[in-house]
C-alpha positions, 0 to 999 in steps of 0.5 A: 577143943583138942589141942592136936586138931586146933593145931591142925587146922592153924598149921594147915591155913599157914601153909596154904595162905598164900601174900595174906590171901584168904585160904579156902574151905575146899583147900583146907578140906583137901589138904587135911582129908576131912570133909568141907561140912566138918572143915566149917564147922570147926572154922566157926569155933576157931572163929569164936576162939579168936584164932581165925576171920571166917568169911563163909563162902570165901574162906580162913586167914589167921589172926595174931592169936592164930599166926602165934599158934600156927608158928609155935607148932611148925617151930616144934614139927621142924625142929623134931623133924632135925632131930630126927633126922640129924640125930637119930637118922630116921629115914627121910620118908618117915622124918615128917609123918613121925614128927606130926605125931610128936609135935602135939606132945613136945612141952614148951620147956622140952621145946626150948631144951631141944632148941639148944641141944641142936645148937639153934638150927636156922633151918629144917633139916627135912625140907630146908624151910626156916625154923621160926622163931622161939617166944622167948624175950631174948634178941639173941641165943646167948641171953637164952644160953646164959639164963638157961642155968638160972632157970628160964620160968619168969623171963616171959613170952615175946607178944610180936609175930616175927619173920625171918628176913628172908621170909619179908615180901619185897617193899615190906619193912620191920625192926630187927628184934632176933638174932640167932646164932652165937658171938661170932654171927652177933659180932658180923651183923653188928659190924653190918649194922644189924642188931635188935631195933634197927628198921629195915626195907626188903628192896627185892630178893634174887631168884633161886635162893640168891641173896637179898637186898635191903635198905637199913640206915641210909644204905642198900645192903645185900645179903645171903640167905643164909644169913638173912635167915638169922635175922628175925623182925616184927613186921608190925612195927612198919 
């Protein structure tokens, strides 16, 4: 199977999937331009692989394996698509159809040395959606910056789906396992209580892009998008 079309269709069932609901073939078909019988055909090997639960007649959610791909993916579109705008000054109208052609392409070592020429964006410049996670083992920027000289081939892959804070339903719970950002953002949030293998509740988020409340030893705490977006947790560990 082609990695570009795999990618695809991860990508696409990410997008569509909407509080864990199942995505529908006819979404998926609309959404990609392909016919629902060649959608379902494809649905069936990704099944097999392990990337999706296929229930014919009532559609595609993602497994592990799935959510991991999907994510590693939209990580690479949405930091292009900064690049791309950011550096380059591509015009807004060609940044996310030129970054679809590119994404498929990026290694996972160019991936991470793009990461860091950015300075570690939290979010797309494109679209403002938040940039995931990489799959490095670090809890923060700085380990990844401070390895990087001595070569990044034997640290390994991180194995847990993180979320950005921001991206938590409300009632959902997790432990910080990310920060991203430098001395400075590392040094706030542990002054707020926030570092790597702190539990926290997402108590409710505030309309329009207003800040998020949360429960985290003890107390209620609130906290602006921004900076919630620097704060990734595995939401497995509930």
């Amino acid at each position: 199977m082609k990695q570009k079309s795999t990618q695809d269709y991860l990508k696409t069932i990410y997008s569509l999937s909407k509080n864990d609901k199942l995505v529908s073939t006819t979404k998926i078909s609309q959404k990609l331009d392909i016919t629902p019988a060649s959608v379902t055909g494809m649905l069936k090997k990704l099944a097999e692989e392990d990337y999706i639960k296929y229930e014919p007649y009532k559609g595609s959610t993602l497994t592990q394996k799935g959510l991991r791909e999907a994510k590693k993916v939209i990580r690479k579109h949405r930091l292009l698509e900064t690049f791309l705008a950011d550096v380059l000054h591509i015009g807004k109208e060609k940044v996310h159809k030129e970054a679809c052609k590119l994404e498929h392409a990026l290694s996972d070592e160019a991936e991470e040395s793009l990461c860091r020429f950015l300075k570690h964006p939290d979010i797309c410049s494109d679209d403002g959606k938040t940039i995931p996670a990489c799959n490095l083992p670090f809890a923060n920027c700085e380990e990844c910056i401070n390895l990087h000289a001595q070569g990044l081939e034997e640290v390994g892959k991180r194995k847990e789906n993180l979320l950005a804070l921001s991206e938590l339903k409300q009632g959902q719970t997790g432990k910080i396992q990310f920060i991203r950002g430098g001395h400075t953002i590392l040094q706030r949030l542990l002054d707020m209580g926030l570092t790597p293998g702190t539990k926290i509740t997402l108590l409710k988020t505030a309309p329009f892009e207003g800040p998020i409340e949360i429960f985290v030893r003890g107390s209620k705490l609130a906290l602006g998008r921004g900076i919630a977006s620097k704060v990734f947790v595995d939401p497995a560990t509930e």
